[in-house]
N, C-alpha and C positions, 0 to 999 in steps of 0.2 A: 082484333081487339087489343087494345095499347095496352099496358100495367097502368095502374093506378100508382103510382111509384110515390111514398110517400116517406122514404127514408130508411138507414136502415141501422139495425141495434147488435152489436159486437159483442157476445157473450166474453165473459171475464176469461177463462177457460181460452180460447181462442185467441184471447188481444195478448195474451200474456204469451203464448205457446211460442219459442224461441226456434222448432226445432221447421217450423215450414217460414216461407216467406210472404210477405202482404198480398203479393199477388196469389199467391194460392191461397192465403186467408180472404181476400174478396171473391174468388172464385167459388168458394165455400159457400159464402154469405149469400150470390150473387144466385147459387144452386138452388139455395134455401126460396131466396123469392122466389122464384120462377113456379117454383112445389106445389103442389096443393098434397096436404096430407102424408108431407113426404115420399109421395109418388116422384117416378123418374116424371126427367123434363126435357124439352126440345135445345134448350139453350145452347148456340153454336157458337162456336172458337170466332169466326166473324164477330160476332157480338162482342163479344168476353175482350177481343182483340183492339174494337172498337173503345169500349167501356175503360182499357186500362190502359191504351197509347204503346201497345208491345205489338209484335206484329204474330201471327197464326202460329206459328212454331214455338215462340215463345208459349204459348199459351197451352199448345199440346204438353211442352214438356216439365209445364206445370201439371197439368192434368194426370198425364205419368207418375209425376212424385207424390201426386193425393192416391193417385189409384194403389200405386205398389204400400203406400205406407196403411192402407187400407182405410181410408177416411171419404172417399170418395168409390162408386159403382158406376161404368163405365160398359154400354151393352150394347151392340148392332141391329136394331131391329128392321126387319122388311116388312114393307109397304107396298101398297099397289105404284108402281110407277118408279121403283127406286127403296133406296135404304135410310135409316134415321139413325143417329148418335141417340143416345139418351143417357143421363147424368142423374145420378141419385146419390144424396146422401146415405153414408153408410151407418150414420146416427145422428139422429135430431139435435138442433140447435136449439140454445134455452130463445126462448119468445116472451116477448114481451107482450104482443101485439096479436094478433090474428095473421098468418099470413093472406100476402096483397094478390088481389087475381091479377091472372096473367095473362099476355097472349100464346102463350104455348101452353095448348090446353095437355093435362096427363093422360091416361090411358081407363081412367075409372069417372063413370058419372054420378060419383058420390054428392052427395049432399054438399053446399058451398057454405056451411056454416064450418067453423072447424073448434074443435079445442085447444085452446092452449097448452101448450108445451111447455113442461118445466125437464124436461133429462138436460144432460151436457155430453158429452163428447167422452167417453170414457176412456179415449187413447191418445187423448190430449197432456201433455205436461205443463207443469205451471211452474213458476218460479217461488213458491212458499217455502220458508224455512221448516225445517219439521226441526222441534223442539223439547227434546229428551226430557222428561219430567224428572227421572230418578237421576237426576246427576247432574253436577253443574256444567254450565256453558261453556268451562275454560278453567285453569288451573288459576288466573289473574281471579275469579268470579267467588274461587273459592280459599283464596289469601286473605282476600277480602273481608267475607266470613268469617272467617276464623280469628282477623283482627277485631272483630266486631264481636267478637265471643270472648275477645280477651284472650286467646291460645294465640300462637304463634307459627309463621311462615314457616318452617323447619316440620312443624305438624301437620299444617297443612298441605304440603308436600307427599308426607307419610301415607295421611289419609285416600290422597288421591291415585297412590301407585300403587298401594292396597285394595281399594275397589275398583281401580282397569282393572288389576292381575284376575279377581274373580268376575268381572263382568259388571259389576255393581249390582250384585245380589246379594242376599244377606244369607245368612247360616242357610236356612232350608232352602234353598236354592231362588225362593221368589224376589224378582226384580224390585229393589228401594223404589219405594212411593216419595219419599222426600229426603232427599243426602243434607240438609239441613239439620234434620232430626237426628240424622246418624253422626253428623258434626259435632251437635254435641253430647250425644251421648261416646264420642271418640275423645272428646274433653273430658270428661264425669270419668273415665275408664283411665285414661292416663293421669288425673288426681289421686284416684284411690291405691294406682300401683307406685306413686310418686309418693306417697302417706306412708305406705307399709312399713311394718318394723322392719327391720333389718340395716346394711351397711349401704348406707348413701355417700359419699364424699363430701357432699352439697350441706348435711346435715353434720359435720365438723371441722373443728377450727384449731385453732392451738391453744387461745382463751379457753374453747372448752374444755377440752384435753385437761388442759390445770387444772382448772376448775372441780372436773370429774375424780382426776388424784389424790388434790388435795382435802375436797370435801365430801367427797363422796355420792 
């Protein structure tokens, strides 16, 4: 009985994952049709070998590098008249579709209706930025800021050597929700100590000085 072979769909998870190669991401894929219900499959290295223009060894020692990275199930089983490979994903692929019957029937005479599958591959890596909420992108991100606050690059400096050294967490130890907010309440704080009475240099002149002698 041939596949009904009608195309096939590359979960995001997998198209992105930098750390196997195509040939072992079609191999994956190729696992996946053959499945019914994520049962092991008959699917032979001949085939596989066929399918992707490399020759059998090739294909083994892809097989190896899905098996040892543990993304692939790879098991000897005996038969009347000799032995079988069988090939099992180690976790379902996201589906689109139903998977398509096959001619390597599995080892269960379940029902051929199937459910849908939504998991992904939990041992897959992707390439997403992950993106610190409490703190900005970049010391450029937060000069920026700060000019936009009307403070100055010299503050914005301060600010940011200040909450590396603590983690960017505030007094009680919980991690800043928004360094936006801390920006300029780190403005508001360097006004009111910039205000204070006392002796500023900033705040005299020589004019004044007279001024103050002579009048009082």
């Amino acid at each position: 009985m041939g596949r009904d072979f009608k195309g096939m769909f590359i979960p995001k998870q997998l198209y992105l994952d930098t750390t196997i190669t195509w040939t072992q991401k079609i191999i994956l894929l190729e696992v996946d049709s053959f499945s019914r219900n994520n049962l092991p499959c008959f699917v032979s290295n001949s085939h596989l070998a066929k399918l992707l223009g490399i020759s059998e060894s090739g294909i083994e020692k892809a097989i190896k590098g899905l098996v040892e990275r543990d993304l692939l199930k790879r098991k000897l089983e005996k038969k009347a008249g000799g032995s079988h490979r069988t090939l099992k994903l180690t976790h379902n692929l996201v589906r689109v579709t139903p998977t398509v019957e096959c001619g390597s029937h599995p080892h269960s005479g379940e029902s051929d209706t199937h459910t849908q599958v939504r998991h992904t591959i939990n041992k897959v890596t992707t390439n997403k930025v992950t993106v610190k909420k409490g703190e900005p992108s970049s010391l450029k991100e937060c000069i920026e800021y700060f000019k936009k606050i009307e403070s100055t690059t010299e503050e914005a400096e301060k600010f940011v050597d200040w909450y590396d050294s603590v983690g960017w967490r505030v007094k009680g130890g919980n991690k800043i929700k928004d360094w936006r907010a801390c920006a300029r309440q780190w403005k508001r704080r360097k006004f009111k100590t910039d205000g204070r009475k006392g002796f500023n240099s900033d705040n005299f002149s020589p004019e004044g000085i007279d001024d103050f002698v002579n009048n009082g």
